[in-house]
N, C-alpha and C positions, 0 to 999 in steps of 0.2 A: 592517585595512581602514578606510574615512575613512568616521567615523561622520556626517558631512552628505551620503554620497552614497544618495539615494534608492534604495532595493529594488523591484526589478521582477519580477515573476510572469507569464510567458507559460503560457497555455494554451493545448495545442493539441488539438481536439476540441470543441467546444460540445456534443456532445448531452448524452444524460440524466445521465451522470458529468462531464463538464466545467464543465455550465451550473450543477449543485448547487453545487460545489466553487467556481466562481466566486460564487454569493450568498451562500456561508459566508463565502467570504472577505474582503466586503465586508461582512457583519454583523459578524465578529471585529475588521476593522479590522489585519490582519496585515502589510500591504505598501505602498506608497505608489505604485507603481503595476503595473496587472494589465492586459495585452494577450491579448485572443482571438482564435484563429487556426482558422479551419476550411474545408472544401474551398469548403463552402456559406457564402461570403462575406456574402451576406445575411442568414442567418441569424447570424453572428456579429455584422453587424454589428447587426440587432436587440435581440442579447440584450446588446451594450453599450450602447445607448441605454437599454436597459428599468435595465439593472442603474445608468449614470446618475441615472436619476431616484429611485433610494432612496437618494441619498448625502445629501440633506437629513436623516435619521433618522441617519444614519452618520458613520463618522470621515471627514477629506476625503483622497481618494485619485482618481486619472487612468485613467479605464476607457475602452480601444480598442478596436477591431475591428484588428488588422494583419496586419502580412508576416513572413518568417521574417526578413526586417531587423532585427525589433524584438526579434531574439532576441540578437545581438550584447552588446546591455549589459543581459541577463537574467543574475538571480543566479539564478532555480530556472525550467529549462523544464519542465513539466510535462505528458505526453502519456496522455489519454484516449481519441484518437483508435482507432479499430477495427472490425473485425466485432465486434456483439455477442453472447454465449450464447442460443442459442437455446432455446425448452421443451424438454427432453429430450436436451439439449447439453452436454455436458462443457465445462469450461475449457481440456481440453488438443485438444480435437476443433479450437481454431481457431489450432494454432501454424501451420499455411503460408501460411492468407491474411494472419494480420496479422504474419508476418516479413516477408513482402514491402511491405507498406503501412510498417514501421517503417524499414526500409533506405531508402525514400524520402525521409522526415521525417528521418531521423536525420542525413539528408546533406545536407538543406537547411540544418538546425539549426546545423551545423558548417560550414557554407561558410558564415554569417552572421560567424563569429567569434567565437561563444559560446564564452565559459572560464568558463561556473558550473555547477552543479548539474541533473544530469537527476532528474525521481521522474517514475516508468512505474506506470499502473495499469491498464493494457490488458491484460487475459486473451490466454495464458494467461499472469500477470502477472512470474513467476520467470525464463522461459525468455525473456520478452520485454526482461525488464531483462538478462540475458545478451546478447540479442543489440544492445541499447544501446550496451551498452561496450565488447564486440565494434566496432560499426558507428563510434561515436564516438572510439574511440582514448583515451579521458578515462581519468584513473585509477582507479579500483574503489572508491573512498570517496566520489568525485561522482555515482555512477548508482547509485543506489538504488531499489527496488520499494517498492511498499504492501504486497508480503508476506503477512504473515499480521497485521497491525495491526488491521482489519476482525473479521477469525475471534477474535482476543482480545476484542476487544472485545463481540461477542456470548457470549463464554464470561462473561467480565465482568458482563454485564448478568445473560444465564439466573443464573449463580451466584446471585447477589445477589437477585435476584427469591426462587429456593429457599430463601435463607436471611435471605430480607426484613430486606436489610442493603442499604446505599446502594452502587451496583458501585464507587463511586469507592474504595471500602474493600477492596473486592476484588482481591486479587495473585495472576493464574495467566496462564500463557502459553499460547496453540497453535502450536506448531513446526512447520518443513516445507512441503510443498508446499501454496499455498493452492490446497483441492480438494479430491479424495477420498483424498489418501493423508494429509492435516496428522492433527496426533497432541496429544492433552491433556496437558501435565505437569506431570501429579497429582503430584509428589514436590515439584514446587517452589510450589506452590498453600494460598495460606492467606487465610483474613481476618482483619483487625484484628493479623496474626501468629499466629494459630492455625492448624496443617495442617488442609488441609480433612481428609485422611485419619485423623487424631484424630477428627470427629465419629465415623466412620464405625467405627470403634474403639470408640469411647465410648458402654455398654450402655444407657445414659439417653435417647442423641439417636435419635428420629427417622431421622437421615439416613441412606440404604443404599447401596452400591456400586451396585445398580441404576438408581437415581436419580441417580446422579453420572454414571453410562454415555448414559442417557438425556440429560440435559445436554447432554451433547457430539455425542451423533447432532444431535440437534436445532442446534446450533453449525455443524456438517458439513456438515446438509444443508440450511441458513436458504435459501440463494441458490435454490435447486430451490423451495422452497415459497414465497417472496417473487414468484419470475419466472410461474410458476405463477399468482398472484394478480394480478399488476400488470404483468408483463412485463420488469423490469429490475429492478436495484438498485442506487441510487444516493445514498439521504442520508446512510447512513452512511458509507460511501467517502466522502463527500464529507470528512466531520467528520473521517476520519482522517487525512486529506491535508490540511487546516488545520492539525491536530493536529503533522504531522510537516515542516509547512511554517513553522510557528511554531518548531518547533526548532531550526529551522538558519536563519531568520533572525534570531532572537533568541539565541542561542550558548547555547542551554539544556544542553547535555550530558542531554538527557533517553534514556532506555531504551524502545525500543519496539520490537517482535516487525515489523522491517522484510526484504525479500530483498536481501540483501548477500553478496558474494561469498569463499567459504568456501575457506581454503588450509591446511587442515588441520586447523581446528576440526572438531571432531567425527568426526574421523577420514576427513572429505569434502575435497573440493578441485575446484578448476575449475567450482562450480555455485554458481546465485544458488538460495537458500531463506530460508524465512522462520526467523532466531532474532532471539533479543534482542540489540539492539546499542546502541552510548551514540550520539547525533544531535548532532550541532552544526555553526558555520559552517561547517568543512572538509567536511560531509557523517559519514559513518559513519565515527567516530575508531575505534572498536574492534568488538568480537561480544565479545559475550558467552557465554562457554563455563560452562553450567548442570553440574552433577554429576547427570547423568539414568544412572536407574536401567537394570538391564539390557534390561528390555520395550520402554521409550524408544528406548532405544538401537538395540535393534532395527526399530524404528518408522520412527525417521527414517534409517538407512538405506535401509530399503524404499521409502520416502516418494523421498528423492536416485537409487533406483536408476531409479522409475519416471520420473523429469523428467530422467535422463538418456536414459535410452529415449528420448524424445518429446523432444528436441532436437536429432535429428539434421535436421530440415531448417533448421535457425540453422547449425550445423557443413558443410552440404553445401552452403550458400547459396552463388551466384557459384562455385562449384567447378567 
């Protein structure tokens, strides 16, 4: 690809997850130019005027309010757009209104001429990247999910806080559906290179399997006690979609717990979940297939049986 031709970032959604994700991505300085696309015209285009005027502090970059036109010579469309979780709302409670809202965008997207990269983080976010590349026709390494990238990363953080270590030092994944079925794996989770399950072994530490259980409830169930308190959540999602937007526009081969579409790994097939996969310009070059232990194993089966369950209106759409 001709490294003088400028990287474009279409966002489509401005609310509380697209509006984040566009000022990270203007504090990070990741793209040379970001177009925002939402029903509410005015407000997209206020929030490009506003985001404008921080580019004095910032790297220099072309911020729009546009049309799905500007999706044409987009490397990454990025859709936030949706109903959002409500208090006491599951993620999978909103797969029929936002298959529907996605089949429209997704058909805008693609009668622009768009040939790059979709990343979906619109709940319920696995079932919605399915019906992405379902709807887009694209190849299965361009439509990628947020996944369970978020869920790691709050395992990441709790970890490190319990064991007042920097999270950036901390290596463990959450697999699966992101929701109430994703599953912790403890077998491949260590810091600095130490299993975590060595502390927990190790008659000197502290640390309990209780506390590590705990960890992970509280990972599970962040988004319920976040919405609870604030109503949404949105800064971290934001920082993860920089995170895996930087990846593919910088050809980093980085590994990140994204929802990519599984054809045999894991003994799954036909379902977008969240595992570890390497990210670079092509999108999702591979998955990564972890050696999970039996209970894992079991886990994320249950996890793929219950997101195949609750797909059936992506599968009966237009039927």
């Amino acid at each position: 690809m001709d490294n003088l031709k400028s990287s474009r970032v279409v966002i489509i959604g401005t609310g509380f997850v697209g509006s984040s994700y566009a000022y990270a991505l203007l504090n990070q300085g990741v793209t040379d130019e970001m177009v925002l696309i939402d029903l509410n015209k005015e407000k997209a285009a206020g929030d490009a005027m506003d985001l404008n005027h921080g580019l004095p502090f910032s790297s220099p970059m072309k911020i729009w309010a546009g049309t799905y036109a500007d999706c044409k010579d987009a490397d990454i469309v990025v859709i936030t757009a949706g109903a959002n979780q409500a208090p006491g709302e599951t993620r999978l409670d909103l797969v029929e209104k936002n298959t529907a809202i996605f089949h429209k965008i997704v058909s805008e997207v693609m009668n622009s001429g768009f040939n790059g990269i979709f990343l979906v983080a619109t709940n319920p976010v696995d079932i919605l990247t399915y019906a992405t590349w379902k709807f887009s026709g694209l190849p299965k390494e361009r439509v990628i999910g947020s996944g369970t990238i978020l869920d790691t990363a709050r395992f990441r953080f709790l970890l490190g806080e319990y064991f007042d270590v920097d999270s950036r030092n901390v290596h463990a994944y959450i697999m699966g559906e992101h929701g109430d079925t994703e599953l912790p794996i403890w077998s491949h989770a260590d810091i600095g290179g130490r299993p975590i399950l060595r502390y927990v072994e190790d008659e000197q530490s502290k640390i309990t399997k209780e506390g590590l259980d705990e960890i992970f409830i509280n990972v599970r169930d962040a988004a319920y006690h976040i919405i609870e308190r604030k109503g949404a959540t949105y800064y971290g999602i934001a920082m993860g979609l920089v995170r895996l937007t930087r990846s593919i526009l910088r050809n980093e081969n980085s590994i990140l717990t994204v929802s990519a579409l599984l054809e045999g790994q894991y003994d799954l097939d036909d379902i977008y979940i969240g595992v570890p996969a390497i990210v670079n310009r092509n999108g999702v070059r591979e998955v990564v297939e972890l050696d999970l232990n039996a209970e894992e194993k079991e886990k994320l089966q249950h996890s793929a049986s219950v997101l195949k369950k609750a797909m059936e209106p992506v599968l009966n759409f237009n039927k």
